[in-house]
N, C-alpha and C positions, 0 to 999 in steps of 0.2 A: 612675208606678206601673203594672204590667203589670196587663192585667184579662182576668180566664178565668173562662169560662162551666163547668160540670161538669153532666154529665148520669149521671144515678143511677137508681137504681129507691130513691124517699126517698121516697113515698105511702104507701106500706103500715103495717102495721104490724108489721112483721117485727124485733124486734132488732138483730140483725146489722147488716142493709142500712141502719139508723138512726145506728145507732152508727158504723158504719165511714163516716159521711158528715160524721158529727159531728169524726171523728179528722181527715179529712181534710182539711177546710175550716179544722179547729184549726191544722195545720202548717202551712200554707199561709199564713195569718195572722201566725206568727213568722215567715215567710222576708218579709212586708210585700208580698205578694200580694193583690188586689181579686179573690175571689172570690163568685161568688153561683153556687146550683144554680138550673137552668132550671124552671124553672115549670108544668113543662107533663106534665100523668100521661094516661099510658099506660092505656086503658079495657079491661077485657077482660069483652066480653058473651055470655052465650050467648044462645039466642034455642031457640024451640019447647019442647021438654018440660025439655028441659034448663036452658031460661030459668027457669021455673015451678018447678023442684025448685029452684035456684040461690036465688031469690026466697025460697021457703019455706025455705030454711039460712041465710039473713042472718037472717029473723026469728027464728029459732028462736037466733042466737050473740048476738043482742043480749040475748034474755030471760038469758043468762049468760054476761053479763059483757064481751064484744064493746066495746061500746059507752064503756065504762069504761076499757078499756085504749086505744081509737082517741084518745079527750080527752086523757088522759095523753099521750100520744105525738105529739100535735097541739101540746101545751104544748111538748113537750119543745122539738120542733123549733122551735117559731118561741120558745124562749129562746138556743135554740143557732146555728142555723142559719139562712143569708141566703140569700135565695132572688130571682129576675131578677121582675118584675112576672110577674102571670098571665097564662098563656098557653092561651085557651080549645081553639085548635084546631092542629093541626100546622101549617098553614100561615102560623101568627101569628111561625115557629122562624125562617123566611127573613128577618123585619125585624131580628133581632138580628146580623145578620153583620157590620154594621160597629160593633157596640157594645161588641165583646170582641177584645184581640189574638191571643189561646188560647181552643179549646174543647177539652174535655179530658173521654175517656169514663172514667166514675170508678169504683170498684170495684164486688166481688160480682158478682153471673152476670149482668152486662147483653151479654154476645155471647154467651150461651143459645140455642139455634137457635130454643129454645119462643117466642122473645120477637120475633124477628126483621119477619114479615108484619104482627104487631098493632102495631109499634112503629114501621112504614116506615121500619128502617133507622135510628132518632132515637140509638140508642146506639152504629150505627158513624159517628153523625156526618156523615151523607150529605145534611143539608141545606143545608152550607155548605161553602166554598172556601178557609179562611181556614186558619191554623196549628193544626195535630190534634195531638194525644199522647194515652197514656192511663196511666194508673195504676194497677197491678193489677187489671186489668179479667178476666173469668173468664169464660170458654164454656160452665165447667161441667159438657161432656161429654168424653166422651174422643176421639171424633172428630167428623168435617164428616159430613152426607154430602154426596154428590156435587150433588144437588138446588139446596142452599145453599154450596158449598167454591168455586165462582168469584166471587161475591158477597162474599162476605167476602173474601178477597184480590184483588180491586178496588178494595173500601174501604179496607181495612186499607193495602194499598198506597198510601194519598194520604196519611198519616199522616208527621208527622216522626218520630216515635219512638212506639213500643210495649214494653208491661209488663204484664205478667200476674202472677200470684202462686201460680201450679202449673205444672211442669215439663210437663204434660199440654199443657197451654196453651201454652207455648214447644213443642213438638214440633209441635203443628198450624198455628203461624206456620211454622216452620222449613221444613215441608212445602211452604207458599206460597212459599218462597225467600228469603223477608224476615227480617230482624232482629229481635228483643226479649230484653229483659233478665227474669227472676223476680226481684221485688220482695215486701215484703211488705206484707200486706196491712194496711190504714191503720190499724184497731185495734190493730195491732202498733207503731206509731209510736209511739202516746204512753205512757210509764212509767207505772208505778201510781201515783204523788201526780197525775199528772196525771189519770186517771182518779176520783180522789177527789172531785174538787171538784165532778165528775157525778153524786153519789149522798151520801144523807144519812148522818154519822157512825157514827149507833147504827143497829142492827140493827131491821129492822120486822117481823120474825117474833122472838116472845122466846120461846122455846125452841129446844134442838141439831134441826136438823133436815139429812138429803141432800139435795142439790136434785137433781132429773134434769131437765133440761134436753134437750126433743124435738121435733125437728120433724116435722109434722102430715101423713100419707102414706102412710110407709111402717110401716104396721102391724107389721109384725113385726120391725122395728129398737122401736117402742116399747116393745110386750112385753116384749122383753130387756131393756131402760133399767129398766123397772120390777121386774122380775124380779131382776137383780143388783145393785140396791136391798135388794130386799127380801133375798136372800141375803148379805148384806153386813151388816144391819141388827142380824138379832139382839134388835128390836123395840126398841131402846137409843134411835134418835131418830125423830122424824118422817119421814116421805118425802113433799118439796113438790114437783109435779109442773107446768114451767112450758112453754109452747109448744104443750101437745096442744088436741085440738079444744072448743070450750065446753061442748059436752054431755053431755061426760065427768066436768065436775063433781058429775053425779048417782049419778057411781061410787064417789066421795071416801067415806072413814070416819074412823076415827078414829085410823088410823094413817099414812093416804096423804091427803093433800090438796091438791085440782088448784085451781091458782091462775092467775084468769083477765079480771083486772084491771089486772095489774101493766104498767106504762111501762116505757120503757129504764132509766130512775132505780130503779126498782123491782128492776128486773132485774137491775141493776149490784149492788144491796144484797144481793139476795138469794144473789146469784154469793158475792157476797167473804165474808158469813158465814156460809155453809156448813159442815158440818166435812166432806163430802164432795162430789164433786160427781160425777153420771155423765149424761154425755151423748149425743145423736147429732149434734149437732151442728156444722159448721166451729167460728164464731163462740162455740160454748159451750168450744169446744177454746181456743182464741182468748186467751178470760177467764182460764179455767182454770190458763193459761200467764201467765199477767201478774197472776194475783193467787194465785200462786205455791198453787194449792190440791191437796189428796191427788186426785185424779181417772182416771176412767176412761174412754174415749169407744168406745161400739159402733158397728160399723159393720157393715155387711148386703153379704157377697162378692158378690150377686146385683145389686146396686145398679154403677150408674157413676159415681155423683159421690162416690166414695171418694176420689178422688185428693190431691182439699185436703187431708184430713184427712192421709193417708198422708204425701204430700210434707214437710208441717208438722212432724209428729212424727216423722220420719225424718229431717230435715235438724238436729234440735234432738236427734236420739237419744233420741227415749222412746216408739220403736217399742211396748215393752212397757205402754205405758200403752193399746194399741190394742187391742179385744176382740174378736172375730167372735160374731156370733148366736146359730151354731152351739157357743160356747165356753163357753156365761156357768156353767153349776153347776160349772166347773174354777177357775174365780179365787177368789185369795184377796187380802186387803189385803196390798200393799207399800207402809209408808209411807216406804221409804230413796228418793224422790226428790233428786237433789242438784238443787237449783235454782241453786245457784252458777253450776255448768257449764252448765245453761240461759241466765243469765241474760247470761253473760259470750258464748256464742253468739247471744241474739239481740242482745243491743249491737251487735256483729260486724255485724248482718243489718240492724240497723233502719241502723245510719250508713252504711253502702252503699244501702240505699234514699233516704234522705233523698238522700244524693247527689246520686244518680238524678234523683232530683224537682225537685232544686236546677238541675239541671244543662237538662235538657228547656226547666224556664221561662226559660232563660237568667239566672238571677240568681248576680249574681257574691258 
């Protein structure tokens, strides 16, 4: 049985990067692949005033709710996911080279330029010599700069095979001269029953409520998430507000409710019984798609990491389901989604990927 090592960014507690680790180790497992993720997180310290503010923002996310969603999501993963023994220090990554035939950089933005210096390189795989590939692995940005663009196609260059999962990404290999395919991205893999058996039956919120679903940053993509909530509402359901920062809880009333506990399991529930969903997120687009939901996903023209979202619902045709910032008091609800035509496209997309995956680990 062939055995591959995967390198993630699966410490956090981010959704997304949880889930899509979850997806991916799941396929992997059908094709009777010996996977474990490496063991080994990526620290990111500040230090001086900025250590001292950083310090006093943990304290201040555990008093709400921080704390509660890291345990959940610590369950999560070690009910889901296999992971290489601990690996205290980078240096510990050199003794595994000959205990894997595959090491394989795994999805979400692990070739982020942001990640690059703190990470020495661990997510293009530059500690070993052995057989590379990667998986819809994601930059994130829309270009190099020049700073970092020979570094990355050095590495990238030693790679058997490369996969991204935005066309952005394929242009900036293409630039290096090298090869890759757009795959998708590994929560895209598995169908909705297979996603079922992640998340409990009945609904853990009992009342109709929208989720918005945000991620924590860009202030003024949030605004609009909540703002075309609220114009959409009509005061009819709830507005459950998941991803924003913990201290926003103190904003919650009695129509908006920021929920700041919740797991990937939690997250998965509250995705699928929504009666709407709006987001800023790739991964909340992701769900949205696979649990066939009325949704709307805002994105911010000023922003670069539009491109997932764009590529995703532009290759799937539901460009209109995309909002700009600048747009939100103009929409109104369409609920004529054909998800037929979705569904029968991504089939299309996910059995060309799987392929892909099939084919890299050499399994016949």
């Amino acid at each position: 049985m062939i055995k591959v090592a995967i390198v993630s960014r699966v410490h956090g507690i981010n959704y997304g990067a949880n889930l899509q680790a979850v997806a991916l180790q799941s396929v992997l497992r059908v094709f009777g692949v010996d996977s474990c993720y490496l063991d080994y997180e990526v620290k990111y310290r500040n230090h001086g005033v900025r250590g001292i503010l950083s310090w006093g923002y943990s304290l201040l996310r555990l008093l709400f709710g921080y704390n509660q969603r890291l345990t959940k999501t610590k369950e999560f993963r070690n009910n889901y996911l296999v992971f290489s023994k601990h690996l205290c220090k980078y240096d510990d990554l050199y003794q595994l080279t000959n205990a894997y035939d595959v090491f394989l950089s795994g999805s979400d933005q692990v070739w982020n330029p942001r990640y690059l210096a703190v990470s020495r390189g661990l997510y293009l795989l530059e500690f070993t010599d052995k057989i590379k590939v990667s998986y819809a692995s994601s930059f994130g940005v829309n270009h190099l700069s020049d700073s970092v663009f020979n570094r990355y196609k050095e590495s990238l260059s030693k790679y058997k095979s490369l996969s991204v999962r935005e066309k952005t990404g394929a242009d900036i290999i293409h630039k290096m001269g090298l090869d890759c395919q757009v795959v998708l991205d590994p929560t895209l893999l598995l169908e909705l029953n297979q996603w079922k058996n992640y998340f409990a039956p009945n609904p853990i919120i009992n009342k109709k409520y929208i989720c918005c679903y945000v991620m924590p940053g860009d202030e003024d993509c949030i605004k609009a998430v909540i703002r075309l909530a609220k114009n959409l509402n009509s005061n009819k359901y709830q507005i459950i507000v998941l991803g924003d920062k913990e201290y926003k809880k103190l904003m919650g009333n009695s129509t908006i409710r920021y929920v700041t506990t919740a797991g990937p399991a939690e997250f998965l529930n509250i995705m699928f019984y929504s009666e709407l969903v709006i987001t800023s997120s790739f991964h909340g687009t992701c769900f949205s798609l696979l649990f066939s939901k009325l949704f709307y996903t805002v994105i911010n023209e000023n922003s670069d990491v539009n491109s997932r979202i764009f590529d995703l619902l532009t290759t799937l045709g539901m460009e209109s389901r995309m909002v700009n910032t600048k747009a939100i008091n103009d929409v109104k609800i369409v609920h004529n989604i054909d998800y037929s035509r979705v569904s029968k496209l991504l089939e299309e997309k996910r059995s060309k990927s799987l392929d892909y995956l099939k084919s890299v680990l050499t399994i016949q």
